[in-house]
C-alpha positions in Angstrom: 18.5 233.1 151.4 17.8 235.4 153.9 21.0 235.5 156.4 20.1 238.5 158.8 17.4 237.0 160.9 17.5 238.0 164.2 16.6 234.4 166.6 16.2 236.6 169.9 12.9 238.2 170.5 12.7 241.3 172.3 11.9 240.9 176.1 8.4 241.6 176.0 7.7 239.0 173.8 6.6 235.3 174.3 7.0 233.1 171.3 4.6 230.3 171.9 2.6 227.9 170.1 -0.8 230.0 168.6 -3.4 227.5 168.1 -6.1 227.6 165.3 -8.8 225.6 163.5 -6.0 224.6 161.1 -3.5 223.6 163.6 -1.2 224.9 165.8 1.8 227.7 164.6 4.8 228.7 166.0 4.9 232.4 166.5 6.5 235.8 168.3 3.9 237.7 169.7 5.2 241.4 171.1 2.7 243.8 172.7 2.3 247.1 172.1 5.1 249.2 174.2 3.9 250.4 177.7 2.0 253.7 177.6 1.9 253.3 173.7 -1.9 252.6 173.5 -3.3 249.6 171.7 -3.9 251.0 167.8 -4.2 247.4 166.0 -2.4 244.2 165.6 0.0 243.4 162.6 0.5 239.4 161.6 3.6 238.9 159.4 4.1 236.1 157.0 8.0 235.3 155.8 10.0 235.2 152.5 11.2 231.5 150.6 13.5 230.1 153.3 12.5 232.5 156.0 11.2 232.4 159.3 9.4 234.9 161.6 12.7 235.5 163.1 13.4 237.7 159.9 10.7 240.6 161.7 12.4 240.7 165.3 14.2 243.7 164.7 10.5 245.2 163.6 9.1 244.4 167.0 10.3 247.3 169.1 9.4 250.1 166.9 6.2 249.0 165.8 5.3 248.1 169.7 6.7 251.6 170.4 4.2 252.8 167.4 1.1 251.2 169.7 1.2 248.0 167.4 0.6 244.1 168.6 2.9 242.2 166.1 2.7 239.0 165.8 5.2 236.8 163.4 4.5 233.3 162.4 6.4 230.4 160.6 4.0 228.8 158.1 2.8 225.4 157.9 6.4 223.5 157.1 8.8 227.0 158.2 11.3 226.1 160.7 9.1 225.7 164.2 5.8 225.1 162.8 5.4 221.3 161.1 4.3 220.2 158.0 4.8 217.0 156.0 8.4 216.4 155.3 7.6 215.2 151.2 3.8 215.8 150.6 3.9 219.0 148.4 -0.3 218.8 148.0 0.0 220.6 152.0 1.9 223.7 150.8 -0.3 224.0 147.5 -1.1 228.1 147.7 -4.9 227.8 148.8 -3.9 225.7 151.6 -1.2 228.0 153.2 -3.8 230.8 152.2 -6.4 229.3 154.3 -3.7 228.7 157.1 -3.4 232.7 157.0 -6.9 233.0 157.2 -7.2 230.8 160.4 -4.3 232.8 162.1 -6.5 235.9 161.9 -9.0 234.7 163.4 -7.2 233.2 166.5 -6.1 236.3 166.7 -9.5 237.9 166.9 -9.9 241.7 166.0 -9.6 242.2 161.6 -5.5 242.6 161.6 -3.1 244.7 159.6 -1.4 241.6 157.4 2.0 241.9 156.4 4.1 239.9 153.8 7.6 239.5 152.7 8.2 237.9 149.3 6.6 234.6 149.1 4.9 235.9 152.0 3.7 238.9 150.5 2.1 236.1 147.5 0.5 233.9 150.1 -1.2 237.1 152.0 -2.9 238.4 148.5 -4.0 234.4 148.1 -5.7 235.0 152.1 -7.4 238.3 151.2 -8.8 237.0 147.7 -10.6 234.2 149.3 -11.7 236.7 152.1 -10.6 239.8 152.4 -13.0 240.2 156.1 -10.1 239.2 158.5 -7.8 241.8 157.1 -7.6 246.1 157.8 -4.9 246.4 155.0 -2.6 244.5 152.9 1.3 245.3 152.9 3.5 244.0 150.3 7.0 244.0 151.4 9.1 243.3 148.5 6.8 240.9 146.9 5.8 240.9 143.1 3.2 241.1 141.0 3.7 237.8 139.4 6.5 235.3 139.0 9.8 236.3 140.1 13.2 237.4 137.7 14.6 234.8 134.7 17.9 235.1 137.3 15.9 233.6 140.4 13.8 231.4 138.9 16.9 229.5 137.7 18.1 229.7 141.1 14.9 228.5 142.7 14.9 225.6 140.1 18.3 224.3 140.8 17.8 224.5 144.5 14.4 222.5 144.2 16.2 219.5 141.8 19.0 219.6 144.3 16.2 218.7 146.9 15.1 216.1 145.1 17.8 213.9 145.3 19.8 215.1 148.6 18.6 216.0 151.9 18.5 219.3 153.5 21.5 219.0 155.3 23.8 218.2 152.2 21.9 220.7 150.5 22.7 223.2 153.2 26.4 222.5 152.9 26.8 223.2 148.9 24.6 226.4 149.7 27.3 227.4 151.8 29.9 226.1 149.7 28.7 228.0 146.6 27.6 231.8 148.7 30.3 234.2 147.5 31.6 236.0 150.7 30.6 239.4 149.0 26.5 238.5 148.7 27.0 237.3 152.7 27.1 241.0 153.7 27.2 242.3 157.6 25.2 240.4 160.3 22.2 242.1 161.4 22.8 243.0 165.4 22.2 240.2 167.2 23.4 237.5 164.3 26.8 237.6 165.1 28.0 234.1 166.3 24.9 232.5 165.3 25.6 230.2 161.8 24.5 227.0 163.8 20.8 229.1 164.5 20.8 229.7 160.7 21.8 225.9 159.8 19.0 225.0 162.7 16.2 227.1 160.7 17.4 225.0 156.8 17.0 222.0 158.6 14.0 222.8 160.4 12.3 223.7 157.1 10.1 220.6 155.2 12.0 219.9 151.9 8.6 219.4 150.1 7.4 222.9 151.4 10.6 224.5 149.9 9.9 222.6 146.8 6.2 223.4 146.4 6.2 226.9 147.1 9.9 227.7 145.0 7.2 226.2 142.0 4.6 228.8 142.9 7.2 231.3 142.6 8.4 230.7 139.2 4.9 230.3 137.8 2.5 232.5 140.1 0.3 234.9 137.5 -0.6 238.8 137.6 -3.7 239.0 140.3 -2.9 242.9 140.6 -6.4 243.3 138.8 -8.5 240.5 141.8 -6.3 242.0 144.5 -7.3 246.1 143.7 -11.0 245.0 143.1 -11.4 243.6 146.9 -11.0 247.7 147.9 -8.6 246.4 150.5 -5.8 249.4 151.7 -2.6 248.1 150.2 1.2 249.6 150.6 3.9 248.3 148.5 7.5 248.2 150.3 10.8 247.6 148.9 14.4 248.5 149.0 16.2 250.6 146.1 17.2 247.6 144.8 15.8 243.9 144.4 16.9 241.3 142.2 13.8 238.8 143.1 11.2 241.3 141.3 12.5 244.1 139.3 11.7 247.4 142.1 9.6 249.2 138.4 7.6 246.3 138.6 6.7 247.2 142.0 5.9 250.6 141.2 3.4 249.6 138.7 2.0 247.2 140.6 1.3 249.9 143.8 0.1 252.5 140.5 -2.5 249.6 139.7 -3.3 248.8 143.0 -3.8 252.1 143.9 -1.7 251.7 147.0 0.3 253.1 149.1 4.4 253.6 147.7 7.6 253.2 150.2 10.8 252.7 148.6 13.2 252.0 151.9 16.8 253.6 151.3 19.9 251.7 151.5 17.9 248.4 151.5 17.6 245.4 149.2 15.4 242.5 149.2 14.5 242.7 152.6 14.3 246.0 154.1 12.9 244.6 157.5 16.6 243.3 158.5 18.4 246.1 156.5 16.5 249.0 157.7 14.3 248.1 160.1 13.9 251.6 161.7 12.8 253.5 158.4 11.0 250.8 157.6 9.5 250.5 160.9 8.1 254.1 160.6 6.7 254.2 156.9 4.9 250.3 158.0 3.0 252.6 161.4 2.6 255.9 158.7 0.4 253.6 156.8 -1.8 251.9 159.5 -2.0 254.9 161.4 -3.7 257.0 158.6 -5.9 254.2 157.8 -7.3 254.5 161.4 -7.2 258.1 161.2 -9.6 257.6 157.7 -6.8 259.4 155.6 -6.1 258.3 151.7 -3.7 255.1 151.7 -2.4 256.4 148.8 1.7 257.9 149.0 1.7 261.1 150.9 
């Protein structure tokens, strides 16, 4: 569970309500930084149990790059709605198509980022049209199903949501969370459990359920994905016990992508080095615009 989401946005952000053809999404929107120059926008999709408070710390240094960024919780993630127990809304087409009505309320073709589950739902988007999209970024996201070790996590957390609700759920999460795997709080995180608690609850139980399925059974579309042409970087920490970090380095060799392994991050380089992380996400988009190779420097 990601722990080191950030629930202020920068000031020059307004997180609003963006509507689309498929609904209305909560989101943070950040402009480019003043005197940057406008060189694209970036929509970001979130991990299993996210939100799109887990890019607020990628914000400023993107904006400060000359990058729009624009974060979203899916349909049933913590500020957007969904249906609290029908698990045929978050089937994958349908939160792909979601992705694909973002983009185009947000006009211009995008940059689109995902994070884990995130980073699954945005290939889904881009193989039923890849049009919207200027490039593809994988942050941390696999090639196919996740580890043995998490799918037996994800499949005790979805029986325990069968039977209990997402508040006693919440409490034996906390119960059971060894102090060491807690880690330090992002900056801004400290003093905010109750924001964390707030997101959990916030979340739809069959969305949770439906897309911790997808997870554990999601197949190898590293062939589908490389044939749409679409510029794609693969991003992960040194280590990541969701998808074995080799298996991300064969999947950016097949994809012919683009390569960033962050240092000193895990699973989710975006909270636990934003700033290097920051600057190999703008490397990549700005030599797309520039028409240079996507492939690792």
């Amino acid at each position: 569970m990601s722990r080191n989401a950030v629930f202020a946005p920068p000031p020059d952000a307004r997180a609003h309500r963006l509507r689309t053809a498929r609904g209305a999404f909560a989101v943070v929107d950040s402009p480019p930084a003043a005197g940057a120059g406008p060189r694209g926008t970036v929509l970001m999709l979130p991990g299993f149990t996210g939100s799109k408070e887990d890019f607020t710390l990628l914000h400023g240094p993107l904006g400060a790059r000359g990058y729009r960024t624009v974060a979203v919780d899916g349909r049933g993630q913590y500020e957007t709605g969904g249906p609290e127990h029908d698990e045929s809304a978050y089937a994958q087409e349908e939160l792909a198509r979601d992705v694909l009505a973002l983009a185009d309320a947000l006009g211009p073709p995008a940059h689109l980022l995902g994070h884990s589950l995130g980073g699954q739902i945005a290939r889904a988007a881009v193989l039923l049209d890849p049009a919207p999209f200027v490039s593809l970024t994988l942050m941390s996201s696999g090639p196919a199903q996740i580890s043995v070790s998490q799918r037996q996590r994800v499949k005790l957390l979805r029986d325990a949501l069968g039977i209990m609700t997402m508040a006693a759920v919440w409490d034996v999460i906390q119960a059971l969370e060894p102090p060491e795997e807690i880690g330090d709080p992002a900056p801004g995180t400290a003093g905010e459990p109750g924001r964390l608690r707030e997101r959990w609850i916030g979340t739809a139980p069959a969305q949770l359920i439906a897309t911790g399925r997808q997870l554990c059974t999601e197949p190898d579309r590293v062939a589908e994905l490389a044939a749409t042409g679409l510029p794609c970087h693969v991003v992960s920490g040194e280590e990541d016990d969701t998808w074995p970090v080799p298996s991300l380095d064969d999947m950016a060799v097949r994809l012919g992508a683009r390569r960033t392994v962050v240092a000193g991050a895990g699973h989710s380089p975006n909270t636990d080095r934003p700033e290097p992380t920051a600057d190999a996400l703008a490397g990549f988009w700005d030599d797309i615009g520039a028409g240079r190779p996507p492939r690792t420097p």
